[in-house]
N, C-alpha and C positions, 0 to 999 in steps of 0.2 A: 513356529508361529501359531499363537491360537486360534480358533475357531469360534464364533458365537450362533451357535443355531436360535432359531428365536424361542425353539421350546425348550434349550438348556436355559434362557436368561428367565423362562418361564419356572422352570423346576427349580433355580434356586433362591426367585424369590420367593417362590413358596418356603424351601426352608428356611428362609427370612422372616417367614410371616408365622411359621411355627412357633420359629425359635424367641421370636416378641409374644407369642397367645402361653407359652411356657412361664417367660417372665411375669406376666400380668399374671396368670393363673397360681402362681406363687404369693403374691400379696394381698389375696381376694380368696377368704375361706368357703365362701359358697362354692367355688371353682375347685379348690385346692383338697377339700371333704370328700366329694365323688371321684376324684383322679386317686386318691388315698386309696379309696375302697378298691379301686381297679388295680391301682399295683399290688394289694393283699390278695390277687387273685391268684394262683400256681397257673390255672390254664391260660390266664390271662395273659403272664408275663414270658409263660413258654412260647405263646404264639408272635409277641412284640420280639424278642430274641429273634424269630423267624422272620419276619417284616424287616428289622433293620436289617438281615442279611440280604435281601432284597434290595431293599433302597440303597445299601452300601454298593452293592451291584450296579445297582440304576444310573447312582451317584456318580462310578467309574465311565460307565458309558458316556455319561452327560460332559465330559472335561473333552472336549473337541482338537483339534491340533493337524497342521500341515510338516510331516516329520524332515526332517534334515537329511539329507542326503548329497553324494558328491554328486559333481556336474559332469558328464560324460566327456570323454577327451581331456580332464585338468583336473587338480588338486582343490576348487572352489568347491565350498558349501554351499548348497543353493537348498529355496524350499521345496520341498514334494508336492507336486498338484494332488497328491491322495490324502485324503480326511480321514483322521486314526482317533482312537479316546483312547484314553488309558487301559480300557478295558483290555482292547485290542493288543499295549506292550504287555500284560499281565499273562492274555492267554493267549501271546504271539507262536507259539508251538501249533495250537490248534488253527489257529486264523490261514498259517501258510502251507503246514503239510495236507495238502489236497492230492487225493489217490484219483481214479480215473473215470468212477463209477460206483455202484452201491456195494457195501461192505456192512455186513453183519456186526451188533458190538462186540469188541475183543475179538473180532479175526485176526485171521493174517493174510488169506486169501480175499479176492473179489469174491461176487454174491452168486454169479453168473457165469458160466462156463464159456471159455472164448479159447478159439484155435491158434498157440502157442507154437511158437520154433521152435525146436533144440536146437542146440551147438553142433550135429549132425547133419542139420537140413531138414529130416525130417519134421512132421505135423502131428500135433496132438490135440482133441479135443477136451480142456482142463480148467481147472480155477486158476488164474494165475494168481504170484504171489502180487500185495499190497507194497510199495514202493518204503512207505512208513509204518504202517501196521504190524509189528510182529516181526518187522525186516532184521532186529538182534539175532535172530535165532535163527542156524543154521538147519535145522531140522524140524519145524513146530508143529508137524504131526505128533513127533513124540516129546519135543518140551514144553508144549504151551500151555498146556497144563501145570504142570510146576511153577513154569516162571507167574505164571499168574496166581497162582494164589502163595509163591515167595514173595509177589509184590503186596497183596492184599494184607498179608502180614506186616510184613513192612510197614506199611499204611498206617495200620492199627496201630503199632508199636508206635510210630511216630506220632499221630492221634494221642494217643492215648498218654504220652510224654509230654507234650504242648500244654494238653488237659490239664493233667496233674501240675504241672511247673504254675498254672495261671494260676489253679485252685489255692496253690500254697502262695504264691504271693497274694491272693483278695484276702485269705484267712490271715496273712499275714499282717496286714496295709488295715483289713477290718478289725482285727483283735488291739492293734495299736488306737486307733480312734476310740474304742470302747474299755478300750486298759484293761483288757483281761490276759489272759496267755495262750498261745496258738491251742493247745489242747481244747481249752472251753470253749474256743469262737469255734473250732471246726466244728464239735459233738453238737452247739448249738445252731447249727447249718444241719448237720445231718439229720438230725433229731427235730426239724421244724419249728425251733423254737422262736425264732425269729419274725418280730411282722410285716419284711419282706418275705416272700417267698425264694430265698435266694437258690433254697438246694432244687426247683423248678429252675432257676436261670438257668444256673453254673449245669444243671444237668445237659438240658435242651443248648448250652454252647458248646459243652462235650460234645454229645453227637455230631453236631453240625462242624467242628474241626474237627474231627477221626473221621464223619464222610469226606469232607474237602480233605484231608490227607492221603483217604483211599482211592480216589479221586482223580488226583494228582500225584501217584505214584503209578497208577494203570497209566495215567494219562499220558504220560512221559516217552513211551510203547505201543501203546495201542490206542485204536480209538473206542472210546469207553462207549460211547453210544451210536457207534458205528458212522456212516458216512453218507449222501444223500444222492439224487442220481447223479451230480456234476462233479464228487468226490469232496464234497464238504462236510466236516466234522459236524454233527448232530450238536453235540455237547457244545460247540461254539455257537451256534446259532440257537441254542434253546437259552443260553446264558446272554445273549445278544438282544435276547425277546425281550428278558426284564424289563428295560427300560421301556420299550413303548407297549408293554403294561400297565409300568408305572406311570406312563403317561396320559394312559386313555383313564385313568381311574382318577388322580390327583387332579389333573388341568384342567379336565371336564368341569368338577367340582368349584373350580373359580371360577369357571363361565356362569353356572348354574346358580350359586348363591346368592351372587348381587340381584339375580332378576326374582328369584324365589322371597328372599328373605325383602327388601324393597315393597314390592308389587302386595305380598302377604300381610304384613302390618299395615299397609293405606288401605285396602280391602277390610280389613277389619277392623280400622281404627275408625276413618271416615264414612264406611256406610256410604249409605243411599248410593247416588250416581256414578261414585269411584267405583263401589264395589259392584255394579253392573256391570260396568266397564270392564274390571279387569277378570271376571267370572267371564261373561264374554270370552276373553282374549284368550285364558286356559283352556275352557271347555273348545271353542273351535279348534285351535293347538292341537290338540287334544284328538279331533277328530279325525286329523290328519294323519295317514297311515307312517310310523315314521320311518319305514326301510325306504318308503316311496319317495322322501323329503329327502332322505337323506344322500340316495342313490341321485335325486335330482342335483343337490348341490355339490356332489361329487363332479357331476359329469361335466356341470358348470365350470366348476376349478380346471377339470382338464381340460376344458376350450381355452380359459383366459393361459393356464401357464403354454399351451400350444400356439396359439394368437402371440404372445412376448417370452420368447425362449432366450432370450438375451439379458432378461432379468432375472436367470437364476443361472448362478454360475458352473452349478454341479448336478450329477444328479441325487448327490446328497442332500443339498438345498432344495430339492423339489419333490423330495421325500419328507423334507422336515414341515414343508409347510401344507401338502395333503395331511399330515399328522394332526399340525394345527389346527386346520380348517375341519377336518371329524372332530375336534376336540371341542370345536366353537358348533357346531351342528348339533353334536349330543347334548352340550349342554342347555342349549336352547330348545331341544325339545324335551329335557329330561326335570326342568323346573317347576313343572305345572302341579306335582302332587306334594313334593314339602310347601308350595305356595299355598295349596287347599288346606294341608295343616296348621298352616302360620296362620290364616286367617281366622280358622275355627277356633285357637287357642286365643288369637287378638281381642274376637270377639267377646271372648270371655273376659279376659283379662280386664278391657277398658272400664268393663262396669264395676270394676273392685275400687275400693273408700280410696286407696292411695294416690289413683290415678284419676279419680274424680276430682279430689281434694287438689290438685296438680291443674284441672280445668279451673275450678273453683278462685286460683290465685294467679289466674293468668299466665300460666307457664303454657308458653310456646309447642306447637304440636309436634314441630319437630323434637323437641327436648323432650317430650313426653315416650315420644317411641324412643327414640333413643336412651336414654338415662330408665326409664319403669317397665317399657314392652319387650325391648329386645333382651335384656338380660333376662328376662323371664323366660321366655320361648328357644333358650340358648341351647336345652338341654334336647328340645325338638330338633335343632339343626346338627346337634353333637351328633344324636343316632343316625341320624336321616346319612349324614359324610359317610359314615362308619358302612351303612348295611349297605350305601350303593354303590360304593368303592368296589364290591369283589361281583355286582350286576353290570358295573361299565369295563371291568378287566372279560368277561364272557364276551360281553356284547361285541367285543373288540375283534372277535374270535371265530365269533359270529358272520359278520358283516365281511371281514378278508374271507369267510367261508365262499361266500356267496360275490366276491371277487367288488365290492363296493368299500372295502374298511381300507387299511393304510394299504399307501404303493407296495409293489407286488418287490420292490429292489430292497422293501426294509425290512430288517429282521422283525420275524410275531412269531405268537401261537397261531394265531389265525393262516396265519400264510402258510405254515409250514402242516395244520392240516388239511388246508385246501390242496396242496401239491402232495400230501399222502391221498389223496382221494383215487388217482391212478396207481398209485403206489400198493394200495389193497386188492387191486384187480390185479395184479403181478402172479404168476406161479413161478415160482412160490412167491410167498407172500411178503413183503416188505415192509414188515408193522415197526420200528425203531421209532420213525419221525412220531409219527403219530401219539404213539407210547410215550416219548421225552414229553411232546409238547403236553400231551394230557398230565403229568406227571410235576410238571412244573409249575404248572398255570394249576392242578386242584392242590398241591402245595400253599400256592400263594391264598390262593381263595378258602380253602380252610382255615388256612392263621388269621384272613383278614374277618371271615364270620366268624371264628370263638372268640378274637377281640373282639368284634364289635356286640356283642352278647354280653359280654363283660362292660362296655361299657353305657349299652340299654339301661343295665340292670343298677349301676350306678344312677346316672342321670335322672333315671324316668324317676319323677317325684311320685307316683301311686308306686311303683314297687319299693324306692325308700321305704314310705310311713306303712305299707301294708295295704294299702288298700287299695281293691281293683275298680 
């Protein structure tokens, strides 16, 4: 039975709204000229290869569902009160083998010595062995070494198999479009002769299947990134994060642009009283500390969902909508400087012949922003998406640091470095959570600023024509 969280109906209408600004952006050469230059980019399209594995991730998590299961005492199917995504059947290995307590990556033992029976009676003070971790191996003092790097082999060889089989069918599927013969489309790939970047794609999706292969052959064995205090796989929960990444970054940004982009051209278009007005409204905004706004309408949501706990049926449900509600908070405090830009550009703008010529013949104000200002200023809101997209994945990070970002029941980076914070005072020392999450989260944020640099460097019409 599916599930509808309100921030999945949120995520994929944004890939709705994508997937229409794709179409339009294909029949409108001013649009379709700067996307050109971006995909001629190598760094560009190595780091969009990186994002889609992400959002593919995201995507997984986002498909919601109450699983099927029999009815105790009888042969009936009935639904499961547990809320699962797909993600969850994909890396249902990780999700259920839970050990007892913290595990090191790729042990086989616990992290912590605890007083063990023997089969005599006798007491020992020892590591004991992991339930799943390394449990193959009858000896993993002295096989665990081997079997791990016969796995890592393994991995590669399959990687690296996958790799190859795709390679040869794109050169394949690609040389038949272009009527040439496998030989010349491959040399023509290797050799960069192409003005896509494709031996960048095909490379950076190599690696990223021979990781996930190597990956997913430890994984199968051991836990790749060990385990956290309650015995839960790191790797499951830094993969679980993705999504309310991708949500504190994406969904924010639809809160933020109607108020930004709106507020920004009346500000600049209409002058005098308007734009007191809405200068006002940023600059106080503005004033306001915003961990202290934000913490305040946190605290507020937990009154109202404690006040009516019978309108959220899970604690899934009550997890999804603190998400939301950060998501409606950052963006309302995070509008006020692409607004100060919209308007400085508007300003300018209005005064140009085409848009006079427009008051001139009585076209309507609204038509005037819409149809001559807003496509003009587009290229402002292009970057503005792009560079605050990997400021509101931190911030996300931030905020669960300091115990006000999402519920503490939902997978993040944030959460999971707030609960390494006693985890470093440990002797020894417990650094995995921390390391994955930092690991995952400057992944993401790295691909998401080398694209959006790529796509600055498009848009911005002064670095077009040259001039600063």
């Amino acid at each position: 039975m599916p599930v509808l969280f309100i921030t999945d109906a949120l995520i994929f209408f944004l890939v709705f709204m994508v997937s229409c600004f794709i179409l339009y952006a294909r029949r409108h050469e001013h649009l379709r000229a700067p996307w050109r230059q971006v995909v001629r980019s190598p760094l560009a399209m190595s780091s969009a290869v990186i994002l889609a594995a992400y959002i593919l991730v995201g995507l997984l998590d986002s498909i919601h569902f109450h699983p099927r299961m029999p009815a105790a005492g009888s042969d009936e199917i009935i639904n499961s009160t547990e809320i699962m995504s797909l993600l969850d059947v994909v890396t249902g290995p990780l999700r259920t083998r839970n050990e007892k307590t913290y595990s090191s990556p790729l042990a086989s033992h616990l992290y912590a010595k605890e007083i063990i029976e023997l089969p005599d009676g006798s007491q020992i003070r020892d590591y004991p062995r992991l339930l799943y971790g390394g449990a193959h191996l009858s000896a993993p003092e002295a096989g665990k070494r081997q079997d791990i790097l016969q796995r890592v082999f393994s991995g590669l060889l399959l990687g690296s198999t996958l790799s190859g089989l795709f390679f040869g069918i794109f050169v394949l599927l690609s040389g038949r479009a272009g009527r040439v013969s496998f030989t010349a489309e491959a040399m023509a790939i290797i050799r960069r002769r192409k003005a896509i970047p494709w031996h960048a794609i095909l490379l950076t999706l190599a690696l990223l299947v021979i990781t996930a292969s190597v990956t997913i052959v430890l994984a199968s064995e051991y836990h790749v990134l060990g385990t956290d205090k309650v015995g839960q796989d790191v790797l499951y929960q830094s993969l679980k994060s993705i999504r309310t990444g991708l949500v504190i970054g994406t969904l924010t940004t639809l809160v933020m642009l109607p108020f930004a982009i709106m507020l920004g051209l009346m500000a600049g278009y209409f002058r005098g009283w308007v734009d007191d007005v809405i200068q006002y409204l940023y600059t106080t905004l503005n004033s306001i500390p915003g961990v202290l706004l934000i913490a305040a309408s946190i605290l507020i949501l937990q009154v109202y969902i404690a006040n009516h706990a019978d309108e959220f049926t899970s604690i899934e449900h009550r997890a999804d909508m603190r998400l939301l509600f950060l998501c409606i908070i950052l963006g309302i405090t995070s509008w006020t400087g692409l607004c100060r830009m919209l308007r400085g550009e508007t300003l300018k703008l209005r005064e140009i012949d085409y848009v006079q010529a427009a008051q001139a013949f009585g076209v309507g104000n609204t038509t005037i922003m819409l149809r001559h200002l807003l496509p003009n200023v587009m290229h402002i809101v292009m970057i503005s998406i792009v560079l605050d997209f990997s400021g509101l994945v931190l911030a996300e990070a931030v905020l669960s640091y300091i115990n006000i970002g999402v519920d503490p029941t939902m997978h993040s980076w944030g959460n999971m470095i707030n609960s390494a914070r006693l985890e470093m005072a440990r002797e020894p020392i417990v650094w995995w959570s921390l390391t994955a999450a930092f690991l995952f989260m400057f992944v993401l944020v790295l691909a998401a600023n080398l694209f959006s640099d790529a796509v600055r460097d498009a848009f911005d019409p002064r670095i077009r024509t040259g001039f600063e």
